[in-house]
Structures are given as structure tokens and as C-alpha cells.
N, C-alpha and C positions, 0 to 999 in steps of 0.2 A: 692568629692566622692559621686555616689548615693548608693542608697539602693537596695539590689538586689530586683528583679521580687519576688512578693511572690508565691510562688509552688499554680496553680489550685489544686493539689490533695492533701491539707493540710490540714485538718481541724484546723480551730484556734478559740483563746478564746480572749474576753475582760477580762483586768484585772486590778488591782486600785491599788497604794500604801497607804502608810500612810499619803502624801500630798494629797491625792486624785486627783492624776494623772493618766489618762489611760494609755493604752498601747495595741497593738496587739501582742498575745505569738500563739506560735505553739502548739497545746494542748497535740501532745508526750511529747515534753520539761519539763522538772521540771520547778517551777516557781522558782525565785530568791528570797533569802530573802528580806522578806519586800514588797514582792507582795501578791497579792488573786485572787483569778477568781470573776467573777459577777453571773457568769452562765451564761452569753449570749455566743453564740459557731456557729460559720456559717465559711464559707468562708472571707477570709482575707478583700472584700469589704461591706462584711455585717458587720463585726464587725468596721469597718471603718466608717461605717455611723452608725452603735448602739455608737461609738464615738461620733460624731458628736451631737447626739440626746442626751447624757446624760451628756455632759460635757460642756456648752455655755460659761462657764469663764474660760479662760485656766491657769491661776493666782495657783499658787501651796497655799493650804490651808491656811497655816500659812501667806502669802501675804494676803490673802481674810482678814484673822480676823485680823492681824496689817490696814487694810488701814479701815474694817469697828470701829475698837476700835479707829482709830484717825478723823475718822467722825461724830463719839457718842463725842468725846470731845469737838473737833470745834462746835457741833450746841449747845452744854452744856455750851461753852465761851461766 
């Protein structure tokens, strides 16, 4: 299953969880719990690529900090 076409005449928002994962929202839409906006707001491929540009490790937060807390150990052993 794809994802539909996203509407040209949408205005949408980048917006981050509490892993610090983005996401493309339609900015009528209420956010879901446990989201926020960034404030960056364009068109669906603008914010697609303001994606691209703010988020290079796609790794959900708490991955980032377990894999750098057992690389601080390793070079500590």
C-alpha cells in the first residue's frame, strides 16, 4: 500500500516527537499526542527536505543514547 499524493494546496508543518522523530502533518490537522511543530511550514516537499536537512540519523533517540552509552563503555574497557 502507498501513501496517497500529498494535496498541492495544503499547507503543512514539520513536526518532532519525544524520540525525536519527524514527520510531515497537514497544519488544519490537530497534532497527536506526543507531537510538536518545529515551526518550519511550506509545502509537503519543502518540509520533506527541511527533513532531510534536520534529521541525518534516523535512529529514534533513546537508540542514539543506548548505542553511544555502550561505546563510552567499550573505549572505558
Amino acid at each position: 500500500m502507498s501513501a496517497p499524493e500529498p494535496d498541492p494546496f495544503v499547507d503543512y508543518a514539520v513536526v518532532l516527537n519525544g524520540e525525536e522523530q519527524y514527520s510531515v502533518w497537514p497544519t488544519a490537522r490537530r497534532l497527536p499526542p506526543g507531537w510538536s511543530g518545529t515551526g518550519d511550514r511550506g509545502s509537503y516537499q519543502h518540509c520533506l527536505d527541511r527533513i532531510g536537512e534536520l534529521w541525518p540519523d534516523m535512529r529514534p533517540r533513546s537508540l542514539r543514547a543506548a548505542t553511544a552509552e555502550r561505546t563510552s563503555q567499550e573505549a572505558d574497557a
